[in-house]
C-alpha positions as CSV (number, residue, x, y, z in Angstrom):
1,X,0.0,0.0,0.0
2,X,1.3,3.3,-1.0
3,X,1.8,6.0,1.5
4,X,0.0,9.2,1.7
5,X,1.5,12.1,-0.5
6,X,1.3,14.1,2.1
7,X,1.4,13.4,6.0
8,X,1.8,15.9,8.4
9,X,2.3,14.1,11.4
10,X,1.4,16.4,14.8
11,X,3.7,18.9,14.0
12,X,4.0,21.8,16.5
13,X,6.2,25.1,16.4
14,X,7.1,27.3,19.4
15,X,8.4,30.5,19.2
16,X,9.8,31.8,22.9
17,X,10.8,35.1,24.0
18,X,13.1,35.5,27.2
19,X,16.1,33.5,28.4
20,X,15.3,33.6,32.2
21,X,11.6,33.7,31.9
22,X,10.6,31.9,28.7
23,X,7.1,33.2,27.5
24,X,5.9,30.9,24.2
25,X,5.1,33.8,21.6
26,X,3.5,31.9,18.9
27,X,2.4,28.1,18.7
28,X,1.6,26.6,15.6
29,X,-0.4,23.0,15.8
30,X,-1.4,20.7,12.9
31,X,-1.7,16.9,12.0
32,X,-3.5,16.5,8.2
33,X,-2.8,14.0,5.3
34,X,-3.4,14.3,1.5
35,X,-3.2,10.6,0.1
36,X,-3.7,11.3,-3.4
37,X,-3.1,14.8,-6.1
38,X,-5.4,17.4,-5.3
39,X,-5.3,21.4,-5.5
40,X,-6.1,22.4,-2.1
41,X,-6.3,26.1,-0.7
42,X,-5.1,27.5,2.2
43,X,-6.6,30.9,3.9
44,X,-6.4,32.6,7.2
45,X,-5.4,35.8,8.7
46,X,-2.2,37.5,8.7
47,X,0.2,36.3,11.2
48,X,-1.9,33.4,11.6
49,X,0.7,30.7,11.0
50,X,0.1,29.8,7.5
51,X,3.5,30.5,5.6
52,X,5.5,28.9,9.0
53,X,3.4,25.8,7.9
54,X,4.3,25.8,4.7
55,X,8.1,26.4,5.9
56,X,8.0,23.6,8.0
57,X,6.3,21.2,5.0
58,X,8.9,22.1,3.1
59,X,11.8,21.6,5.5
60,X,12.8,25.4,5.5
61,X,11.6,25.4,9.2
62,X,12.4,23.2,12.2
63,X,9.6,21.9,13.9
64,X,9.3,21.9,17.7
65,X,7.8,18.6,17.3
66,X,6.3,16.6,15.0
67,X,7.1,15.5,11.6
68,X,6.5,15.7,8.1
69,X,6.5,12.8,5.4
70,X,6.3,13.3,1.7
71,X,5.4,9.9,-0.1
72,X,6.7,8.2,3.1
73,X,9.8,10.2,3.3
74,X,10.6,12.2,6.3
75,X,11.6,16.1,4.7
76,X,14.2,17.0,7.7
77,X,16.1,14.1,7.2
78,X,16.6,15.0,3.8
79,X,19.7,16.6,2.8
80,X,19.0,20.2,2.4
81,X,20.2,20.1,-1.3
82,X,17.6,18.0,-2.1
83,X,14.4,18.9,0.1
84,X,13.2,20.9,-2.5
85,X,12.9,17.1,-4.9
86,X,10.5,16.7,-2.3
87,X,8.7,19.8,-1.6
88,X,9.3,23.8,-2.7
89,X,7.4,26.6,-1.2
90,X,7.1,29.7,-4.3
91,X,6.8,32.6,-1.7
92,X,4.8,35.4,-3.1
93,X,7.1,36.5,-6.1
94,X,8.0,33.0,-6.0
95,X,11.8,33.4,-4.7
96,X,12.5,30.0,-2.9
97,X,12.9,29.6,1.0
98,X,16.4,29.2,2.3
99,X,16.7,24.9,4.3
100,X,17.5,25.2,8.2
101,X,19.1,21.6,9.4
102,X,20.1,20.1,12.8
103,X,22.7,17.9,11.9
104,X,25.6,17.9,9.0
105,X,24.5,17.1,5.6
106,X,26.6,13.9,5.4
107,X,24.2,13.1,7.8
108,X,21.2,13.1,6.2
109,X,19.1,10.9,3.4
110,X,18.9,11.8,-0.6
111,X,16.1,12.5,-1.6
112,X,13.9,9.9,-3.0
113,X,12.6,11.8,-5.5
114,X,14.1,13.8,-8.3
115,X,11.5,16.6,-8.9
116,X,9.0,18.3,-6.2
117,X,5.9,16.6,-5.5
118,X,4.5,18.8,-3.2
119,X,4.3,22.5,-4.8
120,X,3.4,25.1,-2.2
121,X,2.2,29.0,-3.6
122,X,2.0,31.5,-0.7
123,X,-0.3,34.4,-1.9
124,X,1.2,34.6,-5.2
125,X,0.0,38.1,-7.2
126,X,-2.5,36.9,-10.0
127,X,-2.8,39.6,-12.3
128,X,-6.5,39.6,-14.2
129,X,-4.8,40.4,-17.2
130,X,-3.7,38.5,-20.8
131,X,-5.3,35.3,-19.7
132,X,-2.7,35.1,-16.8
133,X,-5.2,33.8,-14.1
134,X,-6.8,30.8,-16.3
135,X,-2.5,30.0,-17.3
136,X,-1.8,29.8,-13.7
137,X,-5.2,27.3,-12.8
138,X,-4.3,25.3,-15.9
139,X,-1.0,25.0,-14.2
140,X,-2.0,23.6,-11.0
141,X,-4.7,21.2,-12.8
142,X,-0.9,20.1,-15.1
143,X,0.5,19.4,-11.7
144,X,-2.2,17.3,-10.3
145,X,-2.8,15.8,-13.4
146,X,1.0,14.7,-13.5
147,X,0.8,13.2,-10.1
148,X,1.5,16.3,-7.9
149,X,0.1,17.8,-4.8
150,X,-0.3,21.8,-5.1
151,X,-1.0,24.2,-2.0
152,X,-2.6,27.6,-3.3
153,X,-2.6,30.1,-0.4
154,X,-4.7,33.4,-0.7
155,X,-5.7,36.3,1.4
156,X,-8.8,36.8,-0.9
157,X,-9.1,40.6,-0.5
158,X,-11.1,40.7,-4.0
159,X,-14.1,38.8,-5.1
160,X,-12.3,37.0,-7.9
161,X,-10.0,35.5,-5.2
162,X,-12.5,33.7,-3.7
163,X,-13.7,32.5,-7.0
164,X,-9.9,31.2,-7.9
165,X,-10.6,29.2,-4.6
166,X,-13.8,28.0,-5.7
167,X,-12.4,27.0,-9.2
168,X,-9.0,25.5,-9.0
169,X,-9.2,23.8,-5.1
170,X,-11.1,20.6,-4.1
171,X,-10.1,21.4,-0.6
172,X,-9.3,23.7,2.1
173,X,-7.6,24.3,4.9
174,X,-7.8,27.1,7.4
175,X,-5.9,28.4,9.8
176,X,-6.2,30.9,12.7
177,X,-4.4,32.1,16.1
178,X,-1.5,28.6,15.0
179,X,-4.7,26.1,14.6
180,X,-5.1,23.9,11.8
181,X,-8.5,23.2,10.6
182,X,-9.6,20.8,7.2
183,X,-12.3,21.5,5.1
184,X,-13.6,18.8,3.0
185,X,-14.7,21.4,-0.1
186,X,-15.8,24.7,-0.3
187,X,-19.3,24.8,0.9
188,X,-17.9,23.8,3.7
189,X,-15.3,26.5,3.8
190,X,-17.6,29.6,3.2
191,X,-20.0,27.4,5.7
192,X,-17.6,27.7,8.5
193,X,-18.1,30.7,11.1
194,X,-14.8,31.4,11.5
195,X,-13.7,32.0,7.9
196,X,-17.2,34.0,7.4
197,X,-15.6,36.1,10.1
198,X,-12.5,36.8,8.3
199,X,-13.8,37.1,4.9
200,X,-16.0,40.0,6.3
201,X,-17.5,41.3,2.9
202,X,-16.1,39.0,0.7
203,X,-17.8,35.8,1.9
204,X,-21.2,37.3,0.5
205,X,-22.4,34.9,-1.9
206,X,-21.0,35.1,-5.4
207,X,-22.7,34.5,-8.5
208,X,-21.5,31.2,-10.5
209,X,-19.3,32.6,-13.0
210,X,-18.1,35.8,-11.8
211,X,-15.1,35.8,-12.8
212,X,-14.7,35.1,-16.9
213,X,-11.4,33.4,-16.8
214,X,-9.5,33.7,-19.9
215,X,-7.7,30.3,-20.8
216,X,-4.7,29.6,-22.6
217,X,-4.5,28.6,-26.0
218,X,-3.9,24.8,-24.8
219,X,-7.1,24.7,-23.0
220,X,-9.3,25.7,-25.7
221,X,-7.3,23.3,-28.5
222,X,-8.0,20.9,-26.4
């Protein structure tokens, strides 16, 4: 039996402040799988603990506990070359996340894979322009067509953000104050109290279709 593509095995992180009286400053918790490809978004307010998740999926990020396996492999005890074969976190712009490691390369496994399989957007800037929007969800459908596992996290501070949501992800996860919550699909999502609440305006209900998503020439050759 094949392992999940994804588990994230009760991983916690602590930030402390103070040497003589330790006060924990932030504290992240979350324990989720993904068995199979999917598209799955990620909201939650700012400071909320969302890109240190995705640091710490990707191995850029030492966990306080916990670990994280990608296709059965555990990412810290991956050499820090090679993490990214594993998993790669395209932070806003999309520069790449520097590796933090607790013991000497030498030390560590390869990877067993030689490209990502777990591709992680934090709030990239989609520009409603050219078609770029219906390029970038034909993208993530090519990498979970091609076997890969794609994390699309927004701060949906326009309508058509929440309708990218609705569109390209099959499921959500949401987090808030360092808590990790699943949500099986987006009814679910915008049924949820606590992401009404931080949606505010833009949780008011959307007509299908709002946003006429221009698609790339492959798309509509078929």
């Amino acid at each position: 039996m094949n392992p999940p593509l994804l588990r994230v095995e009760n991983i916690a992180k602590q930030y402390v402040r103070g040497l003589l009286r330790p006060q924990v400053t932030f504290d992240l918790n979350a324990d989720f799988e993904v068995a199979r490809p999917a598209v799955v978004g990620v909201l939650g307010p700012n400071g909320s603990g969302k890109t240190t998740l995705f640091e710490l999926m990707t191995g850029s990020n030492l966990p306080s506990a916990g670990r994280v396996l990608v296709n059965g492999q555990d990412i810290h005890r991956v050499r820090t070359r090679e993490r990214d074969r594993l998993a790669i976190h395209y932070h806003q712009s999309y520069q790449l996340r520097s590796f933090q490691r607790n013991r000497p390369n030498f030390m560590l496994d390869h990877a067993a894979s030689d490209s990502p399989l777990v591709h992680l957007f934090d709030e990239p800037q989609f520009n409603t322009q050219d078609g770029y929007i219906g390029f970038m969800l034909d993208f993530f459908r090519s990498l979970k067509s091609r076997g890969r596992l794609v994390f699309l996290c927004l701060h949906p501070n326009e309508p058509y953000h929440i309708d990218i949501l609705r569109q390209s992800c099959e499921r959500f996860i949401f987090v808030q104050k360092g808590r990790v919550t699943q949500l099986p699909d987006f009814d679910a999502l915008m049924g949820d109290e606590r992401v009404r609440a931080y949606l505010g305006a833009a949780a008011a209900p959307q007509g299908r279709g709002t946003l006429e998503l221009k698609q790339t020439a492959t798309t509509r050759n078929g």
